[in-house]
C-alpha positions as CSV (number, residue, x, y, z in Angstrom):
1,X,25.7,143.1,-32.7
2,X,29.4,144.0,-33.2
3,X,31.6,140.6,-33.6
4,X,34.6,140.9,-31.9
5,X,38.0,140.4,-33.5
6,X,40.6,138.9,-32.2
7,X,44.0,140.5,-33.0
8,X,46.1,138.5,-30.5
9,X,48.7,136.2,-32.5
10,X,46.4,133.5,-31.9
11,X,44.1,134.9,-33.4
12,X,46.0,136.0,-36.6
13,X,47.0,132.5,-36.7
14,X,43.5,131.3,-37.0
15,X,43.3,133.3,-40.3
16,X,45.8,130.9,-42.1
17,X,45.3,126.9,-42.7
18,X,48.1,124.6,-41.5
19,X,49.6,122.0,-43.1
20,X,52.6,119.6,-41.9
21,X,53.1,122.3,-39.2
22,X,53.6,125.4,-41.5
23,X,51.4,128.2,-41.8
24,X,50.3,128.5,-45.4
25,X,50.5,132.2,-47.2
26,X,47.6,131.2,-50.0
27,X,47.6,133.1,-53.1
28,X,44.7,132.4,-55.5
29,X,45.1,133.5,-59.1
30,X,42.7,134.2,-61.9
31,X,45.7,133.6,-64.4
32,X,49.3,132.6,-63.7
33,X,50.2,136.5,-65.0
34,X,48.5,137.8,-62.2
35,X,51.3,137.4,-59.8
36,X,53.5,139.1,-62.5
37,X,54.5,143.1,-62.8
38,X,52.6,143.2,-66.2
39,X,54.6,146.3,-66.8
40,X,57.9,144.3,-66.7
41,X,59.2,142.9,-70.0
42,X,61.8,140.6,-68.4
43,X,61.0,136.8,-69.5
44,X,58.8,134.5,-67.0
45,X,61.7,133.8,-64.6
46,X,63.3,136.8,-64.5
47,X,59.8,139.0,-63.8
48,X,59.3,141.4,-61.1
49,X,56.3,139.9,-58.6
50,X,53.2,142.1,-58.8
51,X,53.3,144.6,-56.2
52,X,50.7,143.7,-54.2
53,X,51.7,140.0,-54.3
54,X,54.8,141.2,-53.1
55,X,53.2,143.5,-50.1
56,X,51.1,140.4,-49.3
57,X,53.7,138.3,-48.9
58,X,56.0,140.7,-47.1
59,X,53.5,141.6,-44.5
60,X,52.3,138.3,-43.5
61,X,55.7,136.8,-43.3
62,X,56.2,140.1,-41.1
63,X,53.3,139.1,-38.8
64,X,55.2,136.5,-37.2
65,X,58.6,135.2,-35.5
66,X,60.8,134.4,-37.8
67,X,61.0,130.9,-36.7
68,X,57.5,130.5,-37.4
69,X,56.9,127.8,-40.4
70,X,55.2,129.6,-42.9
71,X,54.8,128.0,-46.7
72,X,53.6,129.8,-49.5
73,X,51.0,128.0,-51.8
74,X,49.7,129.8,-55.0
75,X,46.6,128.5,-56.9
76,X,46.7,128.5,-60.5
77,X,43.7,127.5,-63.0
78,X,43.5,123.7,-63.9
79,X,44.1,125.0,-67.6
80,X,46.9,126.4,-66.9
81,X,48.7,124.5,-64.3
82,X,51.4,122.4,-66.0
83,X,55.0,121.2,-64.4
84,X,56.5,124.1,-66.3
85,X,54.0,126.7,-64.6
86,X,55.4,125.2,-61.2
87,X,58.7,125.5,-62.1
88,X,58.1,129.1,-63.4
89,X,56.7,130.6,-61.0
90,X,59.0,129.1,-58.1
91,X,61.6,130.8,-59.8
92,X,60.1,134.0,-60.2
93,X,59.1,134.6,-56.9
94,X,62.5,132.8,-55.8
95,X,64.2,135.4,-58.0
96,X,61.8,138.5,-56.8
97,X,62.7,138.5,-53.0
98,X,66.2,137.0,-53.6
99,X,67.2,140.7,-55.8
100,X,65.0,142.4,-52.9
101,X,67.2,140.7,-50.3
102,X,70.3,142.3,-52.8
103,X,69.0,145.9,-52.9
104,X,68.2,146.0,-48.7
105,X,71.6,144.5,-48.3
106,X,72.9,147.4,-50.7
107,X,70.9,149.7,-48.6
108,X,72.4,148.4,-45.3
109,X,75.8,148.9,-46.5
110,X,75.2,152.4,-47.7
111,X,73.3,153.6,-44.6
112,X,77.0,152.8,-42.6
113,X,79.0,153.7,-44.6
114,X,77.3,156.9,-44.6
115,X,76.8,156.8,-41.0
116,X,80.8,156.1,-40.4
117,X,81.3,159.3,-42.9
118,X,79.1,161.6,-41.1
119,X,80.3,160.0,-37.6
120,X,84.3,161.3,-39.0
121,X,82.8,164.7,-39.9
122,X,81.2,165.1,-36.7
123,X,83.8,163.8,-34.4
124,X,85.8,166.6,-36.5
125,X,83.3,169.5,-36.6
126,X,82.6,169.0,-32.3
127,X,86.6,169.3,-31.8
128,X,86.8,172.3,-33.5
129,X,83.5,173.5,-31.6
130,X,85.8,172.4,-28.2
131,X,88.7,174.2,-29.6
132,X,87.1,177.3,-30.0
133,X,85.7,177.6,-27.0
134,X,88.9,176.5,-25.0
135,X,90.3,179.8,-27.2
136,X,87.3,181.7,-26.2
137,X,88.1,181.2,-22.4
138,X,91.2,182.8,-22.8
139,X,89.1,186.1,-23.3
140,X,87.3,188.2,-20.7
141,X,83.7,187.7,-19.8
142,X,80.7,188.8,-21.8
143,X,77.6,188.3,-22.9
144,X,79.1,187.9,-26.5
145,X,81.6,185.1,-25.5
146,X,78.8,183.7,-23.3
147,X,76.8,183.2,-26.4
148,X,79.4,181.7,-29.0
149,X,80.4,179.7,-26.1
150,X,77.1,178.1,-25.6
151,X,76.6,178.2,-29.4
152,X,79.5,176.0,-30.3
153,X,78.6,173.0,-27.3
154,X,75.3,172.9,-28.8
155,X,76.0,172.9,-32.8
156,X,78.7,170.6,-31.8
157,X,76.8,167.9,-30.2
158,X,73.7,168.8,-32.9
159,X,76.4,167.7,-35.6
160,X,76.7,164.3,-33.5
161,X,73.2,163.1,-33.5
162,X,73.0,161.9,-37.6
163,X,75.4,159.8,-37.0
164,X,74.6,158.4,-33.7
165,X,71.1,158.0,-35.0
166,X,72.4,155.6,-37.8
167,X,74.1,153.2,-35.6
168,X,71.8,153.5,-32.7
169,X,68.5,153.3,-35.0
170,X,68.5,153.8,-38.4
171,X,69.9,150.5,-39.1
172,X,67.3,148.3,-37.7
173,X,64.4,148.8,-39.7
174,X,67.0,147.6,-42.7
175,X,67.9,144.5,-41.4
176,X,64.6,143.2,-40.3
177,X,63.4,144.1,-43.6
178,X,66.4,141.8,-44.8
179,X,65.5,139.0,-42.4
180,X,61.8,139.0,-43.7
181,X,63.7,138.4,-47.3
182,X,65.6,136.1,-46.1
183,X,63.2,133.8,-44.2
184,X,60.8,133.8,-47.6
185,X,63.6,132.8,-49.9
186,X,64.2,129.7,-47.0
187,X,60.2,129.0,-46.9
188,X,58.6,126.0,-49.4
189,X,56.6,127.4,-52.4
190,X,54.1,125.1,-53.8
191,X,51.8,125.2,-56.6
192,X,48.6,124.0,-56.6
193,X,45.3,123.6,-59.3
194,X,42.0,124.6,-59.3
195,X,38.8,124.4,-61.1
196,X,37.7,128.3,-61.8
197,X,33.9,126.5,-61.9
198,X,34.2,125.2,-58.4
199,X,36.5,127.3,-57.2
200,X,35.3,128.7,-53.4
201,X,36.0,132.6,-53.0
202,X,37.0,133.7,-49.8
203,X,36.0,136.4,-47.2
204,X,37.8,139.8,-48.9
205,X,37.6,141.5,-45.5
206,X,41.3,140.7,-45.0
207,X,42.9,141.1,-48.1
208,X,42.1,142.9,-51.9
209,X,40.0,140.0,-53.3
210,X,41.1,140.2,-56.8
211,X,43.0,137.5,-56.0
212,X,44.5,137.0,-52.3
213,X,42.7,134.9,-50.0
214,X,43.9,134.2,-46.1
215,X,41.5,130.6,-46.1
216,X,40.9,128.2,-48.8
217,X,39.0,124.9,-49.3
């Protein structure tokens, strides 16, 4: 018998405990440097978030409205869980999505300028195109003039459409990448212990089960 799945947002919903009316993004860790780039030699604080930690994160904080209450709780080992873990890793994964939010912000501003450019080139190119074929109109009927004629209107609009694409489109995806940034860097992060002995893994349908779990109890 096939079990149904239920992908409404109810249902995703379902796959998340609540607490105090937030969502919780739970991250269960085999050792604090799991959540860490382990290929980035920046101290504790300043580390790059391991990338699937990262994608994790993004994508579930994606799955909703941004005025959804999520919180983000990470589970260390009892060994190592300490005030200073908690304060380290807050401030890594603070610092992670806050240079993230930086570089799509970056991005953003590049992609209009470049689109305001392109848009001046365009507007430039497609008067030129106009002015030709004004010129060309002066001339006697052919198939030759016929062709540059219809040439120039259609390279001349062509030249329009990067451009218009940027503003009308291309800017979008961009910004709701930097809302998604922005709405973790305003969520709660809290760190929380746990005995590897007793510890309860979690159905790995969902997520990669070395150490990302949708449930825990």
């Amino acid at each position: 018998m096939v079990r149904r799945v239920d992908i409404s947002p109810k249902g995703t919903e379902a796959l998340y405990r609540e607490r105090e009316g937030k969502l919780l993004i739970e991250l269960e860790l085999h050792s604090m440097m799991q959540i860490f780039n382990s290929f980035d030699p920046a101290p504790f604080h300043e580390k790059e978030l391991d990338e699937e930690a990262e994608v994790y994160i993004y994508n579930i904080v994606g799955e909703f409205p941004l005025k959804k209450p999520l919180e983000i709780m990470v589970y260390v080992p009892q060994s190592e869980f300490s005030r200073e873990t908690e304060s380290t890793l807050k401030e890594a994964i603070r610092n992670h999505f806050l240079y993230k939010k930086v570089l799509t912000e970056i991005d953003l501003k590049r992609l209009l300028q470049r689109g305001r450019r392109n848009m001046t080139i365009a507007i430039v190119f497609l008067f030129l195109c106009l002015l030709m074929i004004r010129l060309l109109s002066t001339f006697e009927g052919g198939l030759l003039k016929t062709m540059l004629s219809e040439g120039l209107t259609i390279i001349g609009w062509v030249a329009m459409w990067e451009p218009i694409n940027v503003f009308l489109y291309g800017w979008w995806p961009i910004v709701q990448k930097r809302n998604i940034y922005r709405k973790i860097l305003d969520m709660d992060v809290s760190i929380s212990s746990y005995s590897q002995h007793g510890a309860k893994r979690t159905d790995s349908r969902l997520f990669p089960d070395s150490y990302l779990s949708p449930n825990k109890s």
